[in-house]
C-alpha positions in Angstrom: -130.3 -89.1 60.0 -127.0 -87.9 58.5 -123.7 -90.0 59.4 -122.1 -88.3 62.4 -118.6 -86.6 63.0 -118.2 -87.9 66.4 -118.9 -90.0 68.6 -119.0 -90.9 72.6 -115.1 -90.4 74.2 -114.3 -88.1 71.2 -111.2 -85.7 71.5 -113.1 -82.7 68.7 -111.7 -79.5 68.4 -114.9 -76.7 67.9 -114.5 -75.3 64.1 -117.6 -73.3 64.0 -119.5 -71.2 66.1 -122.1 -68.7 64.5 -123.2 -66.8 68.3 -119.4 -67.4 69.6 -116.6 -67.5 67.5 -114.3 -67.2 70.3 -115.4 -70.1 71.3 -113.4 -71.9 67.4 -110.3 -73.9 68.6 -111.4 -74.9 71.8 -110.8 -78.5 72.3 -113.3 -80.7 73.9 -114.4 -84.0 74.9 -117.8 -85.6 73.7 -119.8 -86.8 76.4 -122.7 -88.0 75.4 -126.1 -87.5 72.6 -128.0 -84.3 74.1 -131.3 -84.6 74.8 -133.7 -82.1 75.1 -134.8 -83.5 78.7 -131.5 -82.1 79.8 -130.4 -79.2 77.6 -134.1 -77.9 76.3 -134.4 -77.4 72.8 -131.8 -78.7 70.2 -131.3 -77.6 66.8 -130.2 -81.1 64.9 -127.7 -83.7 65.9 -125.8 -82.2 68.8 -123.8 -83.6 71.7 -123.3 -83.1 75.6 -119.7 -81.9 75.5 -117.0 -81.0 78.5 -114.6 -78.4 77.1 -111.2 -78.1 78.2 -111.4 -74.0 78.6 -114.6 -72.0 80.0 -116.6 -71.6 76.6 -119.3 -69.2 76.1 -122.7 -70.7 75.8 -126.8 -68.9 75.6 -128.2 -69.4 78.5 -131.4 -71.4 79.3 -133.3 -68.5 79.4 -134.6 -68.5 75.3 -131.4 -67.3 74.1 -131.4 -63.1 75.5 -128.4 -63.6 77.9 -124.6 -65.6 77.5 -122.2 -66.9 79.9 -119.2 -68.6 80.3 -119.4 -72.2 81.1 -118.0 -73.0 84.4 -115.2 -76.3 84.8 -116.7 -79.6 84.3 -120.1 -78.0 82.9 -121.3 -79.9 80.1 -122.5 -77.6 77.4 -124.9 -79.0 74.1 -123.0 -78.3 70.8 -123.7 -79.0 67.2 -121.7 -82.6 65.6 -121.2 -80.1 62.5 -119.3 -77.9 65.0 -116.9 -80.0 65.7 -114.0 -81.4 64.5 -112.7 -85.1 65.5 -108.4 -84.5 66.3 -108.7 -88.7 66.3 -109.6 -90.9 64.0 -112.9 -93.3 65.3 -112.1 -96.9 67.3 -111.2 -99.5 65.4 -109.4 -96.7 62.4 -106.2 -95.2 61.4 -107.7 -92.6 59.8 -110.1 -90.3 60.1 -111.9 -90.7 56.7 -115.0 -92.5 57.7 -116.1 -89.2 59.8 -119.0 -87.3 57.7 -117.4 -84.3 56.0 -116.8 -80.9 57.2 -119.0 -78.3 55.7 -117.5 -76.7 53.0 -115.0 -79.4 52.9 -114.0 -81.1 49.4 -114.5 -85.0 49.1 -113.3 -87.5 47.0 -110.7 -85.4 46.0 
């Protein structure tokens, strides 16, 4: 398992969005892990997340038709997605997040 970006409580900004990149600066809160129980299938570490503006999501019908989340709706989103705008509990910093793809380390 790779180290995570965010984590429960998280205020994370979406950075990427390969379906919807309207959807790149939306702010967000991270709810909770997704599980496929709830959300159907997942693609890799992703999170149940409440966004602060409508976001456009696939619908649960394999992918053919998009909608706009309604208020309060929790939506399934990628940990690489995201951005973290705090640093974790406990931190000043946000250093100990995984990196950002494409995103230079160590540097």
């Amino acid at each position: 398992m790779t180290a995570l970006r965010c984590w429960p409580g998280c205020l994370a900004e979406i950075v990427h969005d390969h379906d919807f990149p309207q959807n790149v600066g939306i702010r967000v809160v991270v709810v909770w892990r997704a599980e496929e129980a709830v959300f159907g299938e997942l693609w890799g570490e992703d999170w149940a997340i409440r966004p602060s503006h409508p976001i456009w999501a696939w619908d649960d019908d394999e992918r053919t038709t998009a909608s706009q989340s309604l208020p309060g709706e929790h939506v399934a989103f990628h940990d690489a997605w995201l951005r973290p705008i705090l640093p974790p509990p406990g931190t000043t910093t946000t250093e100990d997040r995984a990196p950002i793809e494409g995103e230079i380390v160590g540097v």
